[in-house]
Backbone as JSON Lines, residues from 0, in Angstrom:
{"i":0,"aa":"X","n":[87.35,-8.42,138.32],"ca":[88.04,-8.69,139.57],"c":[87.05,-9.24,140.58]}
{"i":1,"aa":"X","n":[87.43,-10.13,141.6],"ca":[87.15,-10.98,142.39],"c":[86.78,-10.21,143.68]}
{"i":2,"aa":"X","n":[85.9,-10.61,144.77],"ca":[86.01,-9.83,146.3],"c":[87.15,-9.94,146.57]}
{"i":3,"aa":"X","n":[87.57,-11.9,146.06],"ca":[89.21,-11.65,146.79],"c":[90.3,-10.84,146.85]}
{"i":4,"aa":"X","n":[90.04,-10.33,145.52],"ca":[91.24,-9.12,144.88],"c":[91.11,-8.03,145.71]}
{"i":5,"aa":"X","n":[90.19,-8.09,147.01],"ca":[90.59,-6.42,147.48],"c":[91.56,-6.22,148.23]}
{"i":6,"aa":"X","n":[92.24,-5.33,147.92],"ca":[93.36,-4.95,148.78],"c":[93.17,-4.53,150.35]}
{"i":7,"aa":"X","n":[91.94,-3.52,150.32],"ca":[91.4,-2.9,151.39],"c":[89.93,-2.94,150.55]}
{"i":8,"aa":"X","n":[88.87,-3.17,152.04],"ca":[87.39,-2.92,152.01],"c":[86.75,-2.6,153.17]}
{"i":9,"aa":"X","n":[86.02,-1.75,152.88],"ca":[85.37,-0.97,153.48],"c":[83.9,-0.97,153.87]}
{"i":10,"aa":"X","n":[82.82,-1.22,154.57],"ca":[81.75,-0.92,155.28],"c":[81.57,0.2,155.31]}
{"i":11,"aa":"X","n":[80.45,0.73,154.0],"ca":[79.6,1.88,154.7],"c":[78.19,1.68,155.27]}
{"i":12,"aa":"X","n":[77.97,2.55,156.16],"ca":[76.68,2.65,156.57],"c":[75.77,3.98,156.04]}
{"i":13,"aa":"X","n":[75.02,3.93,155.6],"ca":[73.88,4.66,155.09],"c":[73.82,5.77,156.25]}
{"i":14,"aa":"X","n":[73.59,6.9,155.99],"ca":[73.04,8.08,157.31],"c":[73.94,8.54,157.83]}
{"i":15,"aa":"X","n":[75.19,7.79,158.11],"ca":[76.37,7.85,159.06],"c":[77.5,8.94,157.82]}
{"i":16,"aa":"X","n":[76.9,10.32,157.96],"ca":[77.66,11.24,157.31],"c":[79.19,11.86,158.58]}
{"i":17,"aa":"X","n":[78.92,11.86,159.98],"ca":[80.25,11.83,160.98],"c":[81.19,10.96,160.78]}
{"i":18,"aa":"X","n":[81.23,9.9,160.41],"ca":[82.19,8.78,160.32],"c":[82.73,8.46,158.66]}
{"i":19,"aa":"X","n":[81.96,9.5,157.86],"ca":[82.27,9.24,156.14],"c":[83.34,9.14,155.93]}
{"i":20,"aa":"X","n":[84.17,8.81,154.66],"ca":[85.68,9.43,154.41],"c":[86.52,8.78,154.51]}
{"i":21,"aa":"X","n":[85.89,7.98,155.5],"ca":[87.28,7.0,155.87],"c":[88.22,6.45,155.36]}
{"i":22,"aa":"X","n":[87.47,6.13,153.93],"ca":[87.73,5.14,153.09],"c":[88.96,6.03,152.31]}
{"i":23,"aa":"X","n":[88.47,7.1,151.74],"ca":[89.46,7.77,151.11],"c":[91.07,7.95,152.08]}
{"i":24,"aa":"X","n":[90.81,8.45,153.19],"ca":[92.35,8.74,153.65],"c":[92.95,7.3,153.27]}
{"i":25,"aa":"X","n":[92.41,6.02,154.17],"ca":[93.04,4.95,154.27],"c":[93.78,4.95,153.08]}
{"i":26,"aa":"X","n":[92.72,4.74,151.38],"ca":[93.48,4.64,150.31],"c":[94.77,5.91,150.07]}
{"i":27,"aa":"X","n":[94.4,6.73,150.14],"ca":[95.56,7.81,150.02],"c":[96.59,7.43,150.64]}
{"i":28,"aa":"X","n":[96.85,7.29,151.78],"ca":[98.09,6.51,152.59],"c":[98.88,5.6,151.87]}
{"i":29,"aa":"X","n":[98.05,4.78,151.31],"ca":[98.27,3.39,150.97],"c":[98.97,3.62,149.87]}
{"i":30,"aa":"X","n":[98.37,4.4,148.81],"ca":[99.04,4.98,147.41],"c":[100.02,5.86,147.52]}
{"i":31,"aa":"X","n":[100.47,6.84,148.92],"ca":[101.29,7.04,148.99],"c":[102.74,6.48,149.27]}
{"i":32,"aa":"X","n":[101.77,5.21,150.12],"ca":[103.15,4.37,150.69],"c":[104.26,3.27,149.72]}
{"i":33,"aa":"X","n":[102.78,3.13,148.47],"ca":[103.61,2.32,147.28],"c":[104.22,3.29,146.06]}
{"i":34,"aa":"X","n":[104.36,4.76,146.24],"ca":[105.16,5.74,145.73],"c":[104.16,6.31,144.49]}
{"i":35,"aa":"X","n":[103.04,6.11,144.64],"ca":[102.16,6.64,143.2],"c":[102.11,8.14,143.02]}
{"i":36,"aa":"X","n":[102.73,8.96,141.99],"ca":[102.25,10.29,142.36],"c":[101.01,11.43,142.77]}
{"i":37,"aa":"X","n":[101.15,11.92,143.44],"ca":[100.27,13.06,143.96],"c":[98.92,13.05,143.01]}
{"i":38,"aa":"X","n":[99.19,13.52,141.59],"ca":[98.04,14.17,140.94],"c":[97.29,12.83,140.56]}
{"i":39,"aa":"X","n":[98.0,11.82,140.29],"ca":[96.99,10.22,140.3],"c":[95.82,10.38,141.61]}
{"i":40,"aa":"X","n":[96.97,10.34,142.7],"ca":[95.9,10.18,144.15],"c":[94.91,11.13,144.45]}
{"i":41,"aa":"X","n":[94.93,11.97,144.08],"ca":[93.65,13.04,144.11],"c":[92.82,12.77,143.25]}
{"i":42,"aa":"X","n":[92.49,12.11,141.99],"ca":[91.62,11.33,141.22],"c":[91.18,10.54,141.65]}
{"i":43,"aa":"X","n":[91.97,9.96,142.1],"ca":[91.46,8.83,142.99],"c":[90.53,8.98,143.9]}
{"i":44,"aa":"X","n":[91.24,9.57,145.04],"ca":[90.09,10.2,146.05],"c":[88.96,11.08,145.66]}
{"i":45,"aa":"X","n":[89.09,11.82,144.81],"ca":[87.85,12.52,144.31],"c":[86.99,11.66,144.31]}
{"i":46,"aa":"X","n":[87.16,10.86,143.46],"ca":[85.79,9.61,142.88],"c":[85.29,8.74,143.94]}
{"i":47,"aa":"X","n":[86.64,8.54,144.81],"ca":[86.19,7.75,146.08],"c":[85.04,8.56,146.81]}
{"i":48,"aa":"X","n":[85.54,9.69,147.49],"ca":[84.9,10.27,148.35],"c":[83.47,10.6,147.69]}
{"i":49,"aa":"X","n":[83.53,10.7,146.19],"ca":[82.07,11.38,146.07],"c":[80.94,9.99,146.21]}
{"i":50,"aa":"X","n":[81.87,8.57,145.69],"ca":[81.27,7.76,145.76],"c":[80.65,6.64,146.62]}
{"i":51,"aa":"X","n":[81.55,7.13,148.2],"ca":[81.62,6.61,149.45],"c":[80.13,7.83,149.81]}
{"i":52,"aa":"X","n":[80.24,8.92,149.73],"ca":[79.21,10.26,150.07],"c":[77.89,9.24,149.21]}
{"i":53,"aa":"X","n":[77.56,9.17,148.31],"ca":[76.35,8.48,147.6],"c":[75.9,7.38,148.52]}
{"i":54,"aa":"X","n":[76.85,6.46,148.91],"ca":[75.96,5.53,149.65],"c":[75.33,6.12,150.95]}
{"i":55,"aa":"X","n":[76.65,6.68,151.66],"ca":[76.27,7.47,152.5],"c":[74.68,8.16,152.64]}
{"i":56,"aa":"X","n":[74.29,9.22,151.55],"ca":[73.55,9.71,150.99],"c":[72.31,8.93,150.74]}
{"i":57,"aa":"X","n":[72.44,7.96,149.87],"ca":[71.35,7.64,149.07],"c":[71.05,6.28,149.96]}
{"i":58,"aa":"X","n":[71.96,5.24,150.14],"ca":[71.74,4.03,150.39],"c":[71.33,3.33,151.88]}
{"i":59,"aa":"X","n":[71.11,2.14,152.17],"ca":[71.13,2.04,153.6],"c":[72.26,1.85,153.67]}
{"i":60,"aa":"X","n":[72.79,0.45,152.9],"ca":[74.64,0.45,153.41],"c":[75.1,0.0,151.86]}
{"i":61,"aa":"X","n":[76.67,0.08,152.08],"ca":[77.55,-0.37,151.31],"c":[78.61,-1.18,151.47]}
{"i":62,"aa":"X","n":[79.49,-1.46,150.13],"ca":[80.88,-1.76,151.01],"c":[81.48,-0.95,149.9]}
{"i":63,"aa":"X","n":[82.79,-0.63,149.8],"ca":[83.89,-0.09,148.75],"c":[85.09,-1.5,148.75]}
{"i":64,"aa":"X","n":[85.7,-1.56,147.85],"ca":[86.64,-2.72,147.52],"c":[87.6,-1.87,146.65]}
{"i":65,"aa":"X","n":[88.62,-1.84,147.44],"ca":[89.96,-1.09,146.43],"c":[91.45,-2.2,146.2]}
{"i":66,"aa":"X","n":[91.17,-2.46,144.55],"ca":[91.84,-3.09,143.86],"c":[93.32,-2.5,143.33]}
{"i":67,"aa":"X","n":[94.42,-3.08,143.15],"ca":[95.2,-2.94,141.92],"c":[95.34,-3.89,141.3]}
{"i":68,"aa":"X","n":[95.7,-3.56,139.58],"ca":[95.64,-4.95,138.84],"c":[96.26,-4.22,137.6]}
{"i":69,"aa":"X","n":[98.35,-4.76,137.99],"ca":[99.0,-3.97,136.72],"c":[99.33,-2.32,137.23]}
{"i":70,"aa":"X","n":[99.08,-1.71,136.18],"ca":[98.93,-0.06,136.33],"c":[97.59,0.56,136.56]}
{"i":71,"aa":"X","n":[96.7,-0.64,136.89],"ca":[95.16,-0.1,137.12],"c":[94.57,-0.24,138.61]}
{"i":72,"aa":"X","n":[94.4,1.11,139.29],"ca":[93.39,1.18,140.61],"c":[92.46,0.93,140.03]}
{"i":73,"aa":"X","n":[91.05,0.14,140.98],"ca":[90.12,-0.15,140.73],"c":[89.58,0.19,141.86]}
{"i":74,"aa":"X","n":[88.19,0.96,141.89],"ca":[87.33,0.69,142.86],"c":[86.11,0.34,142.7]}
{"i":75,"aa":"X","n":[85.63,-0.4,143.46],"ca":[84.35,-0.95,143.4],"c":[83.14,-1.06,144.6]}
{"i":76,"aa":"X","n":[82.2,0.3,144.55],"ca":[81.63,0.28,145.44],"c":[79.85,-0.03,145.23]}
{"i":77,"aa":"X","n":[79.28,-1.19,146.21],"ca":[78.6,-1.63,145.45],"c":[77.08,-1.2,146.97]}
{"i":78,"aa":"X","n":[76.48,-1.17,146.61],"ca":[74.87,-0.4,147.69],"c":[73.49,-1.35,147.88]}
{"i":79,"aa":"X","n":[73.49,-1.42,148.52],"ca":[71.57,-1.89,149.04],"c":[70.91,-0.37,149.1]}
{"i":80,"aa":"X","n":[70.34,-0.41,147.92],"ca":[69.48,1.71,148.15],"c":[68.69,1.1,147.31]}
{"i":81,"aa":"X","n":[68.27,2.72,146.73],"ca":[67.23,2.73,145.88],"c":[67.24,2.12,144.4]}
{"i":82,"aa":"X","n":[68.6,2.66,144.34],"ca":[68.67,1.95,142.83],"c":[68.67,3.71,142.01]}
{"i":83,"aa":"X","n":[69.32,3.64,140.64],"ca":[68.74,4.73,140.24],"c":[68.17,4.97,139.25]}
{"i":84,"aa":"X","n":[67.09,5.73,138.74],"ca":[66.33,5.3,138.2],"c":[66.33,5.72,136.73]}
{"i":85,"aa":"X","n":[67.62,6.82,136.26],"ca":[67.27,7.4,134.97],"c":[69.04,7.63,135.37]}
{"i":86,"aa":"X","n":[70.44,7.08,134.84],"ca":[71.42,7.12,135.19],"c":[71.82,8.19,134.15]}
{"i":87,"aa":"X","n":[71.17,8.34,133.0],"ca":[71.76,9.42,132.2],"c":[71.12,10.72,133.44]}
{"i":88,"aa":"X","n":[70.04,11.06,133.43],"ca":[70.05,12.06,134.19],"c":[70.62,12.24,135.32]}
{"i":89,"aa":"X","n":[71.1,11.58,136.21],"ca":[71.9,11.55,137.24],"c":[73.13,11.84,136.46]}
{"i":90,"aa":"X","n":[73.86,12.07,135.88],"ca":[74.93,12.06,135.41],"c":[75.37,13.35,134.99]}
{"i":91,"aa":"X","n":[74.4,14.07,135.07],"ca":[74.01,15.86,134.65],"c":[74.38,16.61,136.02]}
{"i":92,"aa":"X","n":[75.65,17.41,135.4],"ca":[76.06,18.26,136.72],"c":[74.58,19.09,137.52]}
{"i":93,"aa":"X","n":[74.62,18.98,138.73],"ca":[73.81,19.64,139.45],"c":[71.96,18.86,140.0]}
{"i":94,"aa":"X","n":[71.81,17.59,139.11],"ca":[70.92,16.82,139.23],"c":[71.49,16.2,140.8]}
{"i":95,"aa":"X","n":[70.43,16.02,141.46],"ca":[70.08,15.17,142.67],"c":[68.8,14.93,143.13]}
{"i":96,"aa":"X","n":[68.82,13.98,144.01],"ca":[67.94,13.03,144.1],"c":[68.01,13.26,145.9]}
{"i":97,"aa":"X","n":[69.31,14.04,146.38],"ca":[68.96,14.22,147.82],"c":[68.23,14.62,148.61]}
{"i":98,"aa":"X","n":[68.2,14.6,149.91],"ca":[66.47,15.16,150.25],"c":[67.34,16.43,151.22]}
{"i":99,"aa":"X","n":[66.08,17.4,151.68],"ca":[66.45,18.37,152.1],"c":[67.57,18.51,153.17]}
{"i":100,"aa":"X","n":[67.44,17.39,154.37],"ca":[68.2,16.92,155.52],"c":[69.76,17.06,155.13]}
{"i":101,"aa":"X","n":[69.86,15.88,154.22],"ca":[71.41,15.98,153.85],"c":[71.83,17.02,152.65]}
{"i":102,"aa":"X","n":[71.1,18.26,151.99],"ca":[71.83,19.09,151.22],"c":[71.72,20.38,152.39]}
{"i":103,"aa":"X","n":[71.07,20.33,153.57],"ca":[71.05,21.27,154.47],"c":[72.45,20.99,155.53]}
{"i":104,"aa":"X","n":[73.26,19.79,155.31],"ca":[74.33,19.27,155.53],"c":[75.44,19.83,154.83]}
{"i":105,"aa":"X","n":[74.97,20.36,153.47],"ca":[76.0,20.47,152.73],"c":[76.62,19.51,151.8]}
{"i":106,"aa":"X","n":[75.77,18.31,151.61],"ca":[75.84,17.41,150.69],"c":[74.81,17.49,149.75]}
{"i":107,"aa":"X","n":[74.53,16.57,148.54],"ca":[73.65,16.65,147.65],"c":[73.22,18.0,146.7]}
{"i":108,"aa":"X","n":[75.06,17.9,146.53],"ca":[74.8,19.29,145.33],"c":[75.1,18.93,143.75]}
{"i":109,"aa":"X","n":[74.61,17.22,143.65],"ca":[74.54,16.55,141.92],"c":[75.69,16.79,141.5]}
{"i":110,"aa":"X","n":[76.66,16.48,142.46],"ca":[78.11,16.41,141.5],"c":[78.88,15.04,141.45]}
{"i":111,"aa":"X","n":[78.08,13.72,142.1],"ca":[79.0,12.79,143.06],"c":[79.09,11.96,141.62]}
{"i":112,"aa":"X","n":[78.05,11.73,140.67],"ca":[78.53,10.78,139.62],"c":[79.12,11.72,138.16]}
{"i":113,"aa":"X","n":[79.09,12.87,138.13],"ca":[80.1,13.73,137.37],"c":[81.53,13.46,137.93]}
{"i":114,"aa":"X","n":[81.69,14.15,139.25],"ca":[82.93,14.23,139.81],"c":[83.73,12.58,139.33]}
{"i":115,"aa":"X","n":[83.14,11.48,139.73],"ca":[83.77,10.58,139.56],"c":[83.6,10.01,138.1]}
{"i":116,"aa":"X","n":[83.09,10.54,137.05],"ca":[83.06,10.33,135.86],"c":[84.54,11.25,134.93]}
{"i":117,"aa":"X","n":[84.29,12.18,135.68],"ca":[85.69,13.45,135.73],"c":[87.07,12.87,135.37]}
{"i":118,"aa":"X","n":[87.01,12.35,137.02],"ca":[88.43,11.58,137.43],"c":[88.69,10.26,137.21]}
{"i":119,"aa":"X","n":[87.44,9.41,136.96],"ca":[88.09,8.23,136.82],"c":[88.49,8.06,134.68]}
{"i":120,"aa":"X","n":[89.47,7.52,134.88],"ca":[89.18,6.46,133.55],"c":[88.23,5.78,132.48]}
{"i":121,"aa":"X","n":[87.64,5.07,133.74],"ca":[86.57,4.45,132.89],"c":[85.12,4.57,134.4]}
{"i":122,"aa":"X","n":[84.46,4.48,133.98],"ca":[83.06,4.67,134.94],"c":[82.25,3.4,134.21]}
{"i":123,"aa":"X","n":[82.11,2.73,135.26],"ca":[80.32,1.33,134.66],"c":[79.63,1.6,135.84]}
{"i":124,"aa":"X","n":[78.34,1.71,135.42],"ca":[76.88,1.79,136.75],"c":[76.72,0.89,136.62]}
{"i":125,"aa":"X","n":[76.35,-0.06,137.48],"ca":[75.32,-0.99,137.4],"c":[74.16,-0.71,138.19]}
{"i":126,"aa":"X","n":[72.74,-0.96,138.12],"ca":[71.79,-0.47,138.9],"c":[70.6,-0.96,138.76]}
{"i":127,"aa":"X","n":[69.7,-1.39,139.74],"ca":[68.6,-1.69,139.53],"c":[67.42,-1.3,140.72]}
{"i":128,"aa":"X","n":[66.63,-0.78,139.98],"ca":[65.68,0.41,141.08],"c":[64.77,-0.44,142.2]}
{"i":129,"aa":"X","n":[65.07,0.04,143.49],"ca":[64.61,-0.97,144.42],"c":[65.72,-1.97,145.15]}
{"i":130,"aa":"X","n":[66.94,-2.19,144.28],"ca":[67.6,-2.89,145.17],"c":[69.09,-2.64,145.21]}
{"i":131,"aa":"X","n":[69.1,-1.62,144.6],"ca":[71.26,-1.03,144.42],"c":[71.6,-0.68,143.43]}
{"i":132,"aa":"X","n":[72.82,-0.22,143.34],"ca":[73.72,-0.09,142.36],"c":[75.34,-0.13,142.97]}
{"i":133,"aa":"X","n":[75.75,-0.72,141.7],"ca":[77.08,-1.15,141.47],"c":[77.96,0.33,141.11]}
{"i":134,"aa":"X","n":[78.71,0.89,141.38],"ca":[79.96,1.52,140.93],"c":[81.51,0.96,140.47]}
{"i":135,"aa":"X","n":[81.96,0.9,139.36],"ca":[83.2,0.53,139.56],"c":[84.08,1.34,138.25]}
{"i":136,"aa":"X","n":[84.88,2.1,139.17],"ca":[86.01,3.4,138.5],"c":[87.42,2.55,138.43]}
{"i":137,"aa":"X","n":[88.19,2.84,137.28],"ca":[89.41,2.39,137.03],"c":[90.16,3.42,136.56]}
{"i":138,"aa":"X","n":[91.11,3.4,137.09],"ca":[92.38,4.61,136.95],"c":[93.79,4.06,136.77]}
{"i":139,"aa":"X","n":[93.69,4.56,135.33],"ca":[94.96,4.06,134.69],"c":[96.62,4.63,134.75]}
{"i":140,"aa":"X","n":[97.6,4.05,135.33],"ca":[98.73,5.0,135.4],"c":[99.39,5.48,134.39]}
């Protein structure tokens, strides 16, 4: 899928943990308003929010891009960060890479690429250390 294909996109900013989230209600609304059931949209948002929280977290900024295509949500959230550097180990409940600041927040408790491995469908990283990584979750109806 194309930038053009987004339905809704989103600007995150890195640091800016007060203003997080956003992204998820908007989509929830949205999936409610085209009649998708309940237990879909909470998959959904799970993966969103943990994956909107990562840039948040890890990156300077992002954007999120939320697709449909058929019976398939797509999201695609893509980062200017670090990059990561060993994606199987990141992928291990309870692994993080957060620093003290934001798990003294109450974030960075190594669940954000489980959680959305959980709920989505299908999960692809893309990543390269030093200059980002790609996320993109598909959820099949």
């Amino acid at each position: 899928m194309k930038e053009e294909d987004c339905l809704l996109k989103f600007e995150i900013q890195g640091g800016e943990f007060l203003d997080s989230g956003e992204s998820s209600v908007v989509i929830k609304d949205y999936l409610k308003k085209i009649g998708i059931p309940h237990p879909f949209i909470r998959r959904v948002l799970i993966a969103t929010y943990e994956a909107e929280m990562n840039v948040v977290a890890h990156a300077e900024r992002g954007t999120l891009c939320f697709m449909i295509a058929e019976k398939t949500v797509v999201i695609r959230v893509q980062d200017k960060g670090p990059g990561i550097p060993d994606v199987d180990l990141a992928m291990q409940k309870g692994y993080s890479t957060a620093t003290q600041e934001v798990r003294q927040m109450g974030f960075g408790a190594g669940m954000g690429l489980p959680n959305m491995k959980q709920n989505s469908d299908t999960l692809i990283i893309n990543t390269e250390v030093g200059t980002g990584t790609e996320v993109i979750m598909e959820f099949t109806l």
